[in-house]
C-alpha positions as CSV (number, residue, x, y, z in Angstrom):
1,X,-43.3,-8.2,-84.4
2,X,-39.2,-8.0,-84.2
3,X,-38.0,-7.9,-80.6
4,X,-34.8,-5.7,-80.1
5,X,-31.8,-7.0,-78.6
6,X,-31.2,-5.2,-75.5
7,X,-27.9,-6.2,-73.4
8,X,-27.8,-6.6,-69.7
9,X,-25.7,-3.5,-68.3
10,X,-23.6,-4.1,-65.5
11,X,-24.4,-2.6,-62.4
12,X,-20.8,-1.3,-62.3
13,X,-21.1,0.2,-65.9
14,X,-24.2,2.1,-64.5
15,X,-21.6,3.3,-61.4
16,X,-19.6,4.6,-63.6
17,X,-22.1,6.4,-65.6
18,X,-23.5,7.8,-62.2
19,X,-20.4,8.8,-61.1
20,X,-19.1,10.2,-64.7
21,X,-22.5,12.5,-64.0
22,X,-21.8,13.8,-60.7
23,X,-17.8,14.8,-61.5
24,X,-19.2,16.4,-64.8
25,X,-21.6,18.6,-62.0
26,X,-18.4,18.7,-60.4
27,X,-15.8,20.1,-62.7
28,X,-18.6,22.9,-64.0
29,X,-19.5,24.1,-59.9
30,X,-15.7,23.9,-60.0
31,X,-15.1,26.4,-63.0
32,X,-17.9,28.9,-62.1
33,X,-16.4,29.3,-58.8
34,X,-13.1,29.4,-60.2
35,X,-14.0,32.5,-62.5
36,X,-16.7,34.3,-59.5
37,X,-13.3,33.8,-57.2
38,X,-11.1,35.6,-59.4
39,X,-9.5,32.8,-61.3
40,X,-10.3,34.3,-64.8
41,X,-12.0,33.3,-67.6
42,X,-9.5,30.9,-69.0
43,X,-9.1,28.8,-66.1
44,X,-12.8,28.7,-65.3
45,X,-13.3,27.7,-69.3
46,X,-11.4,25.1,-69.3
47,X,-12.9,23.5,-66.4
48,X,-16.2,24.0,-67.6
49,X,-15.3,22.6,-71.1
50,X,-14.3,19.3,-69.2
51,X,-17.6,19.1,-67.1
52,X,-19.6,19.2,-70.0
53,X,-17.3,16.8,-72.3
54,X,-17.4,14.4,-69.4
55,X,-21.4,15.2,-69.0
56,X,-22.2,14.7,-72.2
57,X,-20.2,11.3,-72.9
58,X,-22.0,9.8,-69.7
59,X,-25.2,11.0,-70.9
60,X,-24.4,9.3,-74.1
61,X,-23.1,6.2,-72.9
62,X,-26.1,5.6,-70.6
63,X,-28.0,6.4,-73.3
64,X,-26.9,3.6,-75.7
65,X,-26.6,1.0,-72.7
């Protein structure tokens, strides 16, 4: 049988990762307020574009860690 190399993660990579989740929760809370307070569609896009970029990289990089 071949054993896979895993690599120790950090506990301060996985805070990041953690963290990288909650402001991606953030930013897309953020950008449906945004657009149900008035603040149109573009603004609330864009923030919700950058909550799920960031969500999906942290997803990602826990993923390969």
């Amino acid at each position: 049988m071949s054993e896979q190399k895993t690599t120790p993660v950090s506990r301060r990579h996985r805070v990041y990762q953690i963290v990288g989740i909650v402001l991606a929760v953030l930013f897309l809370a953020l950008g449906v307020a945004a657009y149900l307070a008035g603040g149109g569609p573009i603004i609330a896009a864009i923030a919700v574009i950058g909550g799920l970029a960031v969500l999906i990289v942290s997803i990602i990089t826990m993923v390969r860690s």
